[in-house]
LUMMI-713863 format. One record per atom (N, C-alpha, C): residue in one letter; z, x, y. Coordinates in steps of 0.001 Angstrom, whole numbers, padded with zeros to 6 digits, always signed. Example, Ala and Ser with C-alpha at 12.3 -4.5 7.8 and 13.67 -1.06 7.14 Angstrom:
A+007800+013190-005690 A+007800+012300-004500 A+007800+013200-003300 S+007080+012850-002250 S+007140+013670-001060 S+007870+012900+000030 
***
This chain:
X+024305-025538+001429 X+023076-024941+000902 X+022879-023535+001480 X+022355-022918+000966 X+022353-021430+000966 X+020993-021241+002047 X+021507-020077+003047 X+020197-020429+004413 X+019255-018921+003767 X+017944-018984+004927 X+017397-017982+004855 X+018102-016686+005009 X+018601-016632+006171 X+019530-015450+006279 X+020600-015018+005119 X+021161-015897+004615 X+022030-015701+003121 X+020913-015009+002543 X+019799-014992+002095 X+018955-014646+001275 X+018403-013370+001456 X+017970-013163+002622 X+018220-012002+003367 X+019072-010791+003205 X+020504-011370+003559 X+021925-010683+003320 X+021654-009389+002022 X+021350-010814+001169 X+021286-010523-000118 X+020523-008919-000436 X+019246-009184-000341 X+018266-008470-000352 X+018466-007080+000072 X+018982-007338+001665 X+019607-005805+002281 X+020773-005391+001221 X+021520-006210+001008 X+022785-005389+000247 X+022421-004748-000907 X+021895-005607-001396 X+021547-004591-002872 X+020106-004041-002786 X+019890-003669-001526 X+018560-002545-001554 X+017388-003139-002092 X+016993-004551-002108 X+015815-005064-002968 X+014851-004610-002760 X+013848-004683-003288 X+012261-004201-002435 X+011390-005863-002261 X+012060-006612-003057 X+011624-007919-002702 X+012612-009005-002811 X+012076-010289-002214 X+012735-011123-002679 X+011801-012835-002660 X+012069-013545-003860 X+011450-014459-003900 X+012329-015672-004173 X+011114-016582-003150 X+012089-017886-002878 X+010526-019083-003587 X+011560-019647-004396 X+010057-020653-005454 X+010887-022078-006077 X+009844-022680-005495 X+010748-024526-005962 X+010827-024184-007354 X+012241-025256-007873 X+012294-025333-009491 X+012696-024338-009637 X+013739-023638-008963 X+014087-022225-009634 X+015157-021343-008829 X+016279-020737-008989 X+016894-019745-007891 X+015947-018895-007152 X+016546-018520-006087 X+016070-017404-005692 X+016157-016045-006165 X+015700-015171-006164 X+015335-014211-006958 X+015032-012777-006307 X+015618-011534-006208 X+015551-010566-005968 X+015022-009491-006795 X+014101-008565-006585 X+013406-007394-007388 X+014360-005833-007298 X+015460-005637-007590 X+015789-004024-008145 X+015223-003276-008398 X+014629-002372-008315 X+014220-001018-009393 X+013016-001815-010170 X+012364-002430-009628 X+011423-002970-010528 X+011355-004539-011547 X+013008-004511-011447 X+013100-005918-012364 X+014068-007161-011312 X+013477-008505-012356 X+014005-009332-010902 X+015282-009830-011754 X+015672-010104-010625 X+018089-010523-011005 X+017330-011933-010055 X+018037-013125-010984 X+018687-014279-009963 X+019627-013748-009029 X+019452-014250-007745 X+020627-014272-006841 X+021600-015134-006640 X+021427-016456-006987 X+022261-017434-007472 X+022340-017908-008356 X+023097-019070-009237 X+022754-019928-010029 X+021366-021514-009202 X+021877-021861-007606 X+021312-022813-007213 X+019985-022734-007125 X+019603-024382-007820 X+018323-024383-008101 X+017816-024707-006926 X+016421-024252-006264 X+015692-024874-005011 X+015252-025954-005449 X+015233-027202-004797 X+013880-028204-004678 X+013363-027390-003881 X+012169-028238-004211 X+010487-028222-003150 X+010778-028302-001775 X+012438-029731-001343 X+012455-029829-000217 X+013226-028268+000321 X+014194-027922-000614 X+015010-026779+000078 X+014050-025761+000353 X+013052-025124+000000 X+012301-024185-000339 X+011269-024436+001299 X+010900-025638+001179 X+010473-025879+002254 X+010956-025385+003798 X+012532-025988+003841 X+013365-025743+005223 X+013228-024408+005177 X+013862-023748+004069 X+014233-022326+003925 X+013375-021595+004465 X+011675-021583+004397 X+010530-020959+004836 X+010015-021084+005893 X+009898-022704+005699 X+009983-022868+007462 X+010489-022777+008780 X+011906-022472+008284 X+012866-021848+009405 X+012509-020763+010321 X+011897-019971+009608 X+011335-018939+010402 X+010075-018676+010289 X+008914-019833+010411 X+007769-019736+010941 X+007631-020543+012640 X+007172-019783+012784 X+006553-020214+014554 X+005359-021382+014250 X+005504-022137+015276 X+004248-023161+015279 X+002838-023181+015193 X+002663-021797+015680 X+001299-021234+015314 X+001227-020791+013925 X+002108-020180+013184 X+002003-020105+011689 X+001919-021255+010489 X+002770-022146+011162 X+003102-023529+010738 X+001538-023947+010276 X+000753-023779+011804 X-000723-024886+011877 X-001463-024163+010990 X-001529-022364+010623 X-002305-021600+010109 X-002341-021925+008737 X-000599-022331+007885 X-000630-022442+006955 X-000834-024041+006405 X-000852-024849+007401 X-001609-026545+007007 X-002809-026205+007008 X-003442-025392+007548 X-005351-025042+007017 X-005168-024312+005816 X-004761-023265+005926 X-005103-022178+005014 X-004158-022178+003374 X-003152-022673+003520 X-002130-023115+002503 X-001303-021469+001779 X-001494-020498+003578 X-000663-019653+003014 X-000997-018544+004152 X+000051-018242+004361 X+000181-016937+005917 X+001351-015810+005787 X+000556-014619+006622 X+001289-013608+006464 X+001774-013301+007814 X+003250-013068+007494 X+004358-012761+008692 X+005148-011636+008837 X+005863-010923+009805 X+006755-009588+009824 X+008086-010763+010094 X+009399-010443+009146 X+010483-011037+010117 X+011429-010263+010271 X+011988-009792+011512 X+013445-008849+011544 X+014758-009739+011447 X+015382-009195+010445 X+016790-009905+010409 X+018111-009278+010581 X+018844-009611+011730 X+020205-008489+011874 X+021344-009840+011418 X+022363-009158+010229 X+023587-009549+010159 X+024171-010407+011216 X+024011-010174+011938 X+025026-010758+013472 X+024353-010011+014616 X+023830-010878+014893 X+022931-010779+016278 X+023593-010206+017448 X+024885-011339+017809 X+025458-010872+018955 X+026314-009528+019239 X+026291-009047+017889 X+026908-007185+018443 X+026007-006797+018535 X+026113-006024+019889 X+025810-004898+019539 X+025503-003608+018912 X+024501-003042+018672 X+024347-002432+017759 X+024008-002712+016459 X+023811-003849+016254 X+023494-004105+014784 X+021927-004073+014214 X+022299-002925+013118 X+020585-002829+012605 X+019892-004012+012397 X+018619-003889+012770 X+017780-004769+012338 X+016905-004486+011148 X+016866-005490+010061 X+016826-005146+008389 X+014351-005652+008715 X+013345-005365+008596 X+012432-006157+008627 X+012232-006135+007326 X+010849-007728+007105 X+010575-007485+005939 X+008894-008132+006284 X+008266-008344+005283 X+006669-008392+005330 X+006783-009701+004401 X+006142-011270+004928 X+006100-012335+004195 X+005082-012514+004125 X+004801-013170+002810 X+003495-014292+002546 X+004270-015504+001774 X+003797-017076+003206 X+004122-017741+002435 X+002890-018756+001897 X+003337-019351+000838 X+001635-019676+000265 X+002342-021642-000886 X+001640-022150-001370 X+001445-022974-001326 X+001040-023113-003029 X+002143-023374-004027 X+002023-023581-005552 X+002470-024970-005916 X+001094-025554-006824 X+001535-027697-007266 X+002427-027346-006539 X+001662-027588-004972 X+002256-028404-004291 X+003351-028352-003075 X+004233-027184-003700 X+005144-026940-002919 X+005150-025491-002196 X+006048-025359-001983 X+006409-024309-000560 X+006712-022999-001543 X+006037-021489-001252 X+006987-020453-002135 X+006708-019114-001008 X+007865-018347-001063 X+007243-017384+000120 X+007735-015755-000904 X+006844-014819-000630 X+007527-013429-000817 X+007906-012570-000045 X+009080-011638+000218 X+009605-011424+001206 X+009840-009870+000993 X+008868-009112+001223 X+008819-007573+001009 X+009345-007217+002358 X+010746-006320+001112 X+012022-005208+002613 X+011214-003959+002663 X+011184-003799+004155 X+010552-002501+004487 X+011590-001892+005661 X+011876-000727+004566 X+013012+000459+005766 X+012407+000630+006965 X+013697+000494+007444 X+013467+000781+009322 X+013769+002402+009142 X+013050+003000+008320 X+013200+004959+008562 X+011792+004887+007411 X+011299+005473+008548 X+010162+006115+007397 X+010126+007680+006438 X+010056+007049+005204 X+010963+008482+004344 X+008967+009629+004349 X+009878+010515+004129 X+008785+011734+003917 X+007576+011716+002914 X+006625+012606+003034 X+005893+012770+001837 X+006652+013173+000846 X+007322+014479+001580 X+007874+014937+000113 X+009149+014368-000548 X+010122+012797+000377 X+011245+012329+000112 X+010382+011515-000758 X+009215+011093-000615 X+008467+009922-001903 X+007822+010826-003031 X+007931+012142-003298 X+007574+012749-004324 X+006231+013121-004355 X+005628+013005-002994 X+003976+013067-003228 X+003925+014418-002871 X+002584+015352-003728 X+002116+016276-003621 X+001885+016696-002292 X+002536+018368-001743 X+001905+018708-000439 X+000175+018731+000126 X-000090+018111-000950 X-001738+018190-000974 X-002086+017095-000159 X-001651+015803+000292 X-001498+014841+001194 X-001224+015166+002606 X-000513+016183+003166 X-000144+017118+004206 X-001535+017350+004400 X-002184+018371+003779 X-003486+018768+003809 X-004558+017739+004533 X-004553+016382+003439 X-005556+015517+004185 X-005036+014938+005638 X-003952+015087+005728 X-003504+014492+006905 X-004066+015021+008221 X-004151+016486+007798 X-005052+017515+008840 X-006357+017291+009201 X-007228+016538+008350 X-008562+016209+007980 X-009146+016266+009649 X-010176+016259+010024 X-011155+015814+011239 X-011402+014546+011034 X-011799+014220+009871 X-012770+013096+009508 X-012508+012575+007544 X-013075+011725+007749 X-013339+011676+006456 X-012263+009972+005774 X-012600+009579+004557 X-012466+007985+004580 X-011450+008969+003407 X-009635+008543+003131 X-008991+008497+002810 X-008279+007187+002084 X-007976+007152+000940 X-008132+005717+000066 X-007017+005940-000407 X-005519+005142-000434 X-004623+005272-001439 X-004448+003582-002286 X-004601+003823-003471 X-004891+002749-004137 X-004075+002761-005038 X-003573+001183-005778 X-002676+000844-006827 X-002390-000354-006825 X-001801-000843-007760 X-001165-001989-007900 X-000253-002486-006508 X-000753-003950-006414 X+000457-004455-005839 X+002432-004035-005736 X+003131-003444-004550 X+004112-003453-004902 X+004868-001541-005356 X+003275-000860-005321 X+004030+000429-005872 X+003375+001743-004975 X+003624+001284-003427 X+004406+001741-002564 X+002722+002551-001525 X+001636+001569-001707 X+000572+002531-001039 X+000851+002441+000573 X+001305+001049+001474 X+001545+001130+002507 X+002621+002223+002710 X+003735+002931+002374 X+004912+003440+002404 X+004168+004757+002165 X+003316+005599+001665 X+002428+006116+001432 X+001718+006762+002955 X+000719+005472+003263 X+000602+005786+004645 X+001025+005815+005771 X+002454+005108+005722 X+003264+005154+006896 X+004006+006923+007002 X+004287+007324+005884 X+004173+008700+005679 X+003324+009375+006466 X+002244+009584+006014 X+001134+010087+006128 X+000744+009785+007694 X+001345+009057+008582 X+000631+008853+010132 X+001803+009525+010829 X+003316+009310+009965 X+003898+009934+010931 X+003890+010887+010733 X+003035+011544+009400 X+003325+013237+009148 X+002519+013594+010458 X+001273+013177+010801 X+000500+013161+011852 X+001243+013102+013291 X+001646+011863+013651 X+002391+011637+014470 X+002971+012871+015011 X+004386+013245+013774 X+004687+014588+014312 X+004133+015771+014548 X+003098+015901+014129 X+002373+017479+013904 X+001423+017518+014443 X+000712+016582+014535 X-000568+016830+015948 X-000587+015905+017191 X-001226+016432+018155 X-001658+015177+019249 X-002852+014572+018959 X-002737+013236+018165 X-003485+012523+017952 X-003511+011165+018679 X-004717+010319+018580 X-004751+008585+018942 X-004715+008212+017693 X-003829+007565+017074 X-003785+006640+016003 X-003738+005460+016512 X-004141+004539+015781 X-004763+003186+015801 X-004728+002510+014548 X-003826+001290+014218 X-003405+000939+013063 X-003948-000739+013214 X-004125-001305+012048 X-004610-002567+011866 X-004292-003168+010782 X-003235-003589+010781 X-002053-004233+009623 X-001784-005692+009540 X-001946-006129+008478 X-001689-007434+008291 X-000096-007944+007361 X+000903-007892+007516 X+001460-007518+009192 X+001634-006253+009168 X+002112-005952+010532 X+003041-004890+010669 X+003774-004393+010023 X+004145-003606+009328 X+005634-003455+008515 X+006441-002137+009089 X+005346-000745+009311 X+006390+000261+009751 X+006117+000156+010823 X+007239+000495+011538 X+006992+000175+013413 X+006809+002249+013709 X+006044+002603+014308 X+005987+003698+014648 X+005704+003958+016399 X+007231+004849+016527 X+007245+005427+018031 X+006358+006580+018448 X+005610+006764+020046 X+005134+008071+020070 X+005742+009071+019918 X+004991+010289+019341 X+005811+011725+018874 X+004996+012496+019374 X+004484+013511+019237 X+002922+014131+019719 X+001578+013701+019797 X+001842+012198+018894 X+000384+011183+018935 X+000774+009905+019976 X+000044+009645+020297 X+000202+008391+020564 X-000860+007206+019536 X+000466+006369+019063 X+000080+005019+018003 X+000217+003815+018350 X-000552+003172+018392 X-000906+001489+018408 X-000827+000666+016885 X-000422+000312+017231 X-000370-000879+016431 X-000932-002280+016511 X-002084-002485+016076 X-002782-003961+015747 X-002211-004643+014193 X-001941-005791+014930 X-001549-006963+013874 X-002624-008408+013525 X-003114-008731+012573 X-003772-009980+012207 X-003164-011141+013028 X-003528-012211+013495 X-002943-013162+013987 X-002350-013049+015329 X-001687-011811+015697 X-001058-011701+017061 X-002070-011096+018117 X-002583-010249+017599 X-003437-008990+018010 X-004876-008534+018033 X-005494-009190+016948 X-006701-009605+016700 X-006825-010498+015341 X-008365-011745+015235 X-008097-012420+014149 X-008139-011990+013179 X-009080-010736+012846 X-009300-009911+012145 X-009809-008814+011559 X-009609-008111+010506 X-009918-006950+010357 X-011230-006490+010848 X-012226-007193+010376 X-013752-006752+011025 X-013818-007102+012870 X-013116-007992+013265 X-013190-007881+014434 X-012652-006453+015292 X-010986-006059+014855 X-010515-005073+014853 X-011471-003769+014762 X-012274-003760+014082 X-013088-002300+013130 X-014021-002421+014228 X-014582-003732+014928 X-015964-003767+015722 X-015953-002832+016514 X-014699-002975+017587 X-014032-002668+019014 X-013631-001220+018586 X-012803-000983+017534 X-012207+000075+017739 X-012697+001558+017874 X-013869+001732+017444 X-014722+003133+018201 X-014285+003400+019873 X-014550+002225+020042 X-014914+001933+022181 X-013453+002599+022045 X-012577+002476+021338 X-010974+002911+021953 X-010300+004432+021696 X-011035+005065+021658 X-011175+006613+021995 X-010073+007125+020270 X-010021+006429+019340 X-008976+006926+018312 X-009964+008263+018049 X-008895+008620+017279 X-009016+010132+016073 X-008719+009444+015043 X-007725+008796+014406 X-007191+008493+013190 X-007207+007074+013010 X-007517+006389+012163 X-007646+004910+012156 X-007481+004454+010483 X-005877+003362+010777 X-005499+003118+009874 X-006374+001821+009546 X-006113+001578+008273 X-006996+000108+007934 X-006025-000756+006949 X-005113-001383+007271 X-004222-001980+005943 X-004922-002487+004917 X-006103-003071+004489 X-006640-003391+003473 X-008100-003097+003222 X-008725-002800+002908 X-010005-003036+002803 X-010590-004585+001721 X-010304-005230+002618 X-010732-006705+001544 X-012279-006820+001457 X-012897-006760+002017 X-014534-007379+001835 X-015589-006327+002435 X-016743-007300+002475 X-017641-005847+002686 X-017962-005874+004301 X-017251-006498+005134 X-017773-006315+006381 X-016841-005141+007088 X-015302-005026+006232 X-013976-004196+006632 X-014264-002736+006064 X-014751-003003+004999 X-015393-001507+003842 X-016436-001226+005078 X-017429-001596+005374 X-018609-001135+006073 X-018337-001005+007220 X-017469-001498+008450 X-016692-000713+009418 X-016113+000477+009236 X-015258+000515+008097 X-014368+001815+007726 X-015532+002605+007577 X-016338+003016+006575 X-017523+003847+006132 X-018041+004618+007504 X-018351+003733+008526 X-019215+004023+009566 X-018140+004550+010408 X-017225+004577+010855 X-015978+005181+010924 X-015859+006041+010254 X-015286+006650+009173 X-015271+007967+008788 X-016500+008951+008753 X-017974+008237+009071 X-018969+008930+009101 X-019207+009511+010404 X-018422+008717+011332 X-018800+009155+012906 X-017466+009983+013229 X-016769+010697+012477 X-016286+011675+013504 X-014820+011528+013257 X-014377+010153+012088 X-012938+010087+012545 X-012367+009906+011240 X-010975+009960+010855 X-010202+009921+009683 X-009542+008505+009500 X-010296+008025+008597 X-009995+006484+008364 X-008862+006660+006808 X-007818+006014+006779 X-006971+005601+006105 X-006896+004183+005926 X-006716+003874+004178 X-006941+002806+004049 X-006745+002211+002383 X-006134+001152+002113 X-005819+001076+001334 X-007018-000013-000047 X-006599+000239-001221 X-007180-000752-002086 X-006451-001426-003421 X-006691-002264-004173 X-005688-002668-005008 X-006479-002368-006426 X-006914-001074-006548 X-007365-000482-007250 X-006526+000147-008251 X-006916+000311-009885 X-005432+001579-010587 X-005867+002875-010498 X-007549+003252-010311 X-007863+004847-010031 X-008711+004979-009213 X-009247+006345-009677 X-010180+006407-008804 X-011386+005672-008635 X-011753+005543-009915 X-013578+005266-010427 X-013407+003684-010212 X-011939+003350-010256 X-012046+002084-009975 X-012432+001929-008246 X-011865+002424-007628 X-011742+002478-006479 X-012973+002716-005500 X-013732+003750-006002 X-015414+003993-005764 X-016360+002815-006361 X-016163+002404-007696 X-017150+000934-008372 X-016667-000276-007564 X-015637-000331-006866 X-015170-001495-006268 X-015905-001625-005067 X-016113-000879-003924 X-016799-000748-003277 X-018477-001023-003274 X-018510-000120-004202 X-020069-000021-004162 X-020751-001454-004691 X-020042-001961-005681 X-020002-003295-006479 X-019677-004547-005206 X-018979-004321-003975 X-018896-005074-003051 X-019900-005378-002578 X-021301-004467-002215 X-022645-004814-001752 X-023447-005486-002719 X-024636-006310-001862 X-025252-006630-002705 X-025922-005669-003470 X-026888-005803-004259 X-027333-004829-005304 X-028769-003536-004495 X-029421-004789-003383 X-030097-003667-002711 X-030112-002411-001823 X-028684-002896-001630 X-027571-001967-000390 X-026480-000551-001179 X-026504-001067-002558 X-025458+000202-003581 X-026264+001280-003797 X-027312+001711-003329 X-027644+003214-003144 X-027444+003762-002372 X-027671+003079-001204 X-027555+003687+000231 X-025639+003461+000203 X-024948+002681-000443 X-023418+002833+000192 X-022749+004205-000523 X-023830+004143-002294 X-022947+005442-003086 X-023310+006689-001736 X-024570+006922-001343 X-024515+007913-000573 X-023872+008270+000477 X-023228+006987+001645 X-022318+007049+002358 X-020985+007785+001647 X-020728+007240+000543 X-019571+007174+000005 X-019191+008808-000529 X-020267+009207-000725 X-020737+010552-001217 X-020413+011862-000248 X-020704+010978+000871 X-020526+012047+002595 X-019576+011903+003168 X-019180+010238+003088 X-017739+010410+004157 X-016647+010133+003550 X-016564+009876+002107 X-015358+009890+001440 X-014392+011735+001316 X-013465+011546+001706 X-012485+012553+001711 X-011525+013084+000416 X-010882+011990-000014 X-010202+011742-001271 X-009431+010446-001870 X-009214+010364-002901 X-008631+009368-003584 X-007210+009058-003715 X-006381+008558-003457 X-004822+008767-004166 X-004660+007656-004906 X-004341+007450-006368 X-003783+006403-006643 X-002792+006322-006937 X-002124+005267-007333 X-000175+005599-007151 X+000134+004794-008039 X+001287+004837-008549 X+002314+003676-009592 X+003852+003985-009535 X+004752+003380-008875 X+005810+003618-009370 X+006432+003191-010625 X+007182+004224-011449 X+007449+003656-012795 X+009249+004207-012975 X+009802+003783-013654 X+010727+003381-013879 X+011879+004422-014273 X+012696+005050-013142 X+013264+006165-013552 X+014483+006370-014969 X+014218+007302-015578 X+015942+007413-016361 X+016668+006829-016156 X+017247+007412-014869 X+018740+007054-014628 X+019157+005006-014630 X+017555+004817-014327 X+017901+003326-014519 X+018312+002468-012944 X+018592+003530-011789 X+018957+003631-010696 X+017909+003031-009746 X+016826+003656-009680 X+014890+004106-009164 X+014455+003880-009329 X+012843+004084-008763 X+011796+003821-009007 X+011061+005314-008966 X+010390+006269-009695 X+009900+007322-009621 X+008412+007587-009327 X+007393+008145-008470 X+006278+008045-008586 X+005124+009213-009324 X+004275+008606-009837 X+003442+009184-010634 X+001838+009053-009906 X+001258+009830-009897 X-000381+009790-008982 X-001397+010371-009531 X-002681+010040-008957 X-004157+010517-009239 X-004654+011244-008149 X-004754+012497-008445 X-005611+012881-007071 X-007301+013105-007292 X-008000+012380-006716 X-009218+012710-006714 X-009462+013812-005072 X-010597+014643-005003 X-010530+015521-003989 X-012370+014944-004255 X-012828+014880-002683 X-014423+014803-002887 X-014860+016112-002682 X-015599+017287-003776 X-016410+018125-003487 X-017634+017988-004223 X-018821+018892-004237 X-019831+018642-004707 X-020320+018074-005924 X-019427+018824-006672 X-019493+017741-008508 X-019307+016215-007681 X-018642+015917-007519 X-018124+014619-007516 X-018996+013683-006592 X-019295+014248-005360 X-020148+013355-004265 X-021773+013494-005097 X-021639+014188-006147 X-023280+014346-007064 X-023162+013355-008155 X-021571+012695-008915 X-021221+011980-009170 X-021407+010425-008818 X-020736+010397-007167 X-020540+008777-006942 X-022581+008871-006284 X-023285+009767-005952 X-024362+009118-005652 X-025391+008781-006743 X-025400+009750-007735 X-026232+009169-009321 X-025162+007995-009813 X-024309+007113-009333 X-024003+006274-010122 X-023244+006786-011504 X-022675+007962-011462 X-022377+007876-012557 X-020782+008319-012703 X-019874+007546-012082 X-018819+007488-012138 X-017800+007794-013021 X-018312+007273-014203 X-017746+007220-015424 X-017491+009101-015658 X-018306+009806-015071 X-017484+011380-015862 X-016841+011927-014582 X-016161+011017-013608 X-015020+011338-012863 X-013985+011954-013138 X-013323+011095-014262 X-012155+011896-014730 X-011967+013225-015439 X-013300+013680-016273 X-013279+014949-016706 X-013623+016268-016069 X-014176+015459-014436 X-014189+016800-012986 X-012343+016920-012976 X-012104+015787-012369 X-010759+015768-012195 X-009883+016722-012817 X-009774+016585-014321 X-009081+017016-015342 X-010123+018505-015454 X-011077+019440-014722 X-011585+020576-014769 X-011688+021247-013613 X-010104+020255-012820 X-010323+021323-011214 X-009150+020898-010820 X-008353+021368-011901 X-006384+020925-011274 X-006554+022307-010050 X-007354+023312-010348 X-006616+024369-009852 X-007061+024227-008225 X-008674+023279-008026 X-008765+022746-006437 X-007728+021799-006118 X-006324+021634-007008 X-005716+020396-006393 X-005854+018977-006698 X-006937+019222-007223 X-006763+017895-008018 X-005854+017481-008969 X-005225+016271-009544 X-004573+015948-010040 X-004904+014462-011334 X-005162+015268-012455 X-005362+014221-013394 X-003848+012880-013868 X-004029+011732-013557 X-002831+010960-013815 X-001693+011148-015184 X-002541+011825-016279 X-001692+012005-017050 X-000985+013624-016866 X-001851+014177-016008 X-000558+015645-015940 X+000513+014943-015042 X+000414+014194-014027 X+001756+013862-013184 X+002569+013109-014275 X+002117+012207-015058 X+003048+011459-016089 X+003872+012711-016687 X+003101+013659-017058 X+003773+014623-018380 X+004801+015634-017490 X+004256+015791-016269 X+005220+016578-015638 X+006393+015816-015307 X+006558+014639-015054 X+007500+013564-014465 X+008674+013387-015973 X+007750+014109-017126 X+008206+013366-018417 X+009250+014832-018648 X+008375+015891-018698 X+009339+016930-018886 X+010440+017189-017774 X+010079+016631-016674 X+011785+016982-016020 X+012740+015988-016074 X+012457+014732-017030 X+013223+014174-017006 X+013615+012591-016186 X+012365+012899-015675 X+012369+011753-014512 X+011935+010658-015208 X+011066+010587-016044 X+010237+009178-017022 X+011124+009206-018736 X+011009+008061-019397 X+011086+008528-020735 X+009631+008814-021480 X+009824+009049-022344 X+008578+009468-023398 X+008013+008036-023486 X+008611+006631-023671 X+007930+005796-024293 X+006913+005070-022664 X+007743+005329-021537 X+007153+005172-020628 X+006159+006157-020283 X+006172+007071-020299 X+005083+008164-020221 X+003626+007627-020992 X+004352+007917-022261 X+002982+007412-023304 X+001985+006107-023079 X+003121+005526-022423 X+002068+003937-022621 X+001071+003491-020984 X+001684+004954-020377 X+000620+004737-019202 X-000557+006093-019264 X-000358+007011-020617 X-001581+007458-020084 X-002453+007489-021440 X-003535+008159-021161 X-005434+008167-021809 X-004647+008146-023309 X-005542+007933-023780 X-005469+008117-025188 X-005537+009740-025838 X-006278+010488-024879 X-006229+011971-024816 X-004751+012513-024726 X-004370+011953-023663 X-003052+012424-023109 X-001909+012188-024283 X-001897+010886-024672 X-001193+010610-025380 X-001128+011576-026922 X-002207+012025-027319 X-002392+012676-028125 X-001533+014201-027951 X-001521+014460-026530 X-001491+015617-026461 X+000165+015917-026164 X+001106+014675-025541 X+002524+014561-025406 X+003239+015053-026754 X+004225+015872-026295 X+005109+016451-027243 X+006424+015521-026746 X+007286+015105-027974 X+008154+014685-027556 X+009387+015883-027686 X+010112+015882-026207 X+011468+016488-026187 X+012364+016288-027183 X+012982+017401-027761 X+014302+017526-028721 X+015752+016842-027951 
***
């Protein structure tokens, strides 16, 4: 029977960005976006089981008989006993479907690539400089916002003397001191959780404070009060834009509390990024395409009247502050060649679409 580590193997060799292990079914690796069987062999429930459980610790074991699903970092080297042999990590959740055992197993490079090796605008450089201010990169599951900010801390890292302070569920990029010194907090090892993390972490003298998720409103309302007091909070959401990304929030409070949060949101929000990787030409890649929202006065006059909805037409009337409307990155991505036309078209406005010329 085919072990965890076989599965593993796998994953590193052909560069996966995921890999999934699910009763009733092979195992399964993600390419460039699409998933390949890795074998023909089918898992039972029982194989699927060993396979996952092999590499949970006993404390994860008990977490996931309560909870019916836990998140783990695991490093895997080829052959342990040489020397020298890279260690491959990856980021698990294993969780609990009728019944049986299924885990996902996101590969995360041991090199953290650049802003500009991930295609993102030097305008991210910029916020990285920030004093202060609540920084949001948002998107779909899977299209690359942690990889994003691991960027973005070591752009920091290298370029200023900062305290960074990270709070990740798990861990995924491991970051050494450079001119900052960075910590790393983990869920489960390190603290139980995010709002506990957010309580303490003022008392700990940061400048920069990462937030791996913003799930609820006690983690949102730490972060807020944090970027309002002085410091540059980074932080992610599973948002597709901006307006989503601001209504999500504010929509998190109860209804007597969403005036007073649009106005927070109004003062200590910094900017927006949203992200998608989509599907290169060559057939090779994954290419990225983005939203830049920038908070200046239109806009913080915006999220505090509630009126979100004419976000996108500031956006799309201030490319030249840097902002970035999602369908100019599509159309620019389209004319050099990097997207096709039919992929272009079907991710942007109905405006946009109108306005795409197709290449000869």
């Amino acid at each position: 029977m085919v072990t965890i580590n076989d599965l593993f193997k796998v994953a590193v060799k052909t560069k996966a960005s995921d890999l999934l292990i699910v009763a009733d079914s092979p195992p399964y690796v993600r390419i460039n976006g699409k998933l390949i069987p890795v074998a023909k062999e089918i898992l039972t429930a029982n194989n699927t089981k060993k396979l996952v459980f092999s590499i949970l610790s006993e404390h994860q074991v008990k977490i996931f008989d309560v909870e019916k699903s836990v998140d783990l970092s695991y490093c895997y080297q080829e052959n342990a006993s040489l020397p020298g042999q890279e260690k491959h990590r990856f980021r698990i959740n294993v969780y609990q479907q009728q019944g049986t055992i299924s885990a996902a197993c996101r590969t995360i490079s041991n090199v953290i690539p650049s802003l500009n090796e991930l295609g993102l605008p030097d305008t991210l450089k910029e916020f990285a400089k920030l004093p202060q201010g609540l920084l949001l990169v948002t998107g779909p599951t899977g299209h690359g916002k942690s990889t994003t900010l691991a960027s973005m801390v070591d752009y920091i890292n290298v370029n200023q003397a900062k305290h960074i302070i990270t709070v990740e569920d798990p861990i995924e990029y491991v970051h050494v001191h450079k001119k900052s010194v960075v910590e790393q907090r983990e869920l489960g090892r390190d603290t139980p959780t995010f709002q506990q993390a957010l309580k303490y972490v003022l008392r700990q003298d940061p400048d920069v404070i990462l937030v791996g998720e913003m799930r609820d409103l006690e983690t949102m309302s730490c972060a807020l009060t944090a970027a309002e007091t002085g410091h540059l909070v980074l932080a992610t959401l599973h948002t597709n834009d901006a307006v989503q990304s601001i209504d999500r929030i504010v929509d998190t409070y109860p209804a007597h509390q969403q005036s007073q949060v649009r106005t927070q949101l109004a003062l200590s929000l910094a900017a927006v990024v949203s992200q998608r990787l989509l599907p290169h030409t060559n057939g090779k890649q994954r290419v990225l395409a983005c939203e830049i929202l920038i908070n200046n006065s239109a806009i913080a006059n915006l999220i505090r009247e509630g009126n979100t909805h004419q976000v996108p037409s500031v956006i799309e009337t201030r490319v030249k502050e840097k902002m970035l409307p999602f369908d100019h990155s599509l159309r620019s991505l389209y004319e050099r060649g990097c997207i096709s036309y039919d992929i272009a078209k079907s991710y942007m406005s109905k405006a946009g679409k109108a306005k795409l010329e197709k290449r000869a």
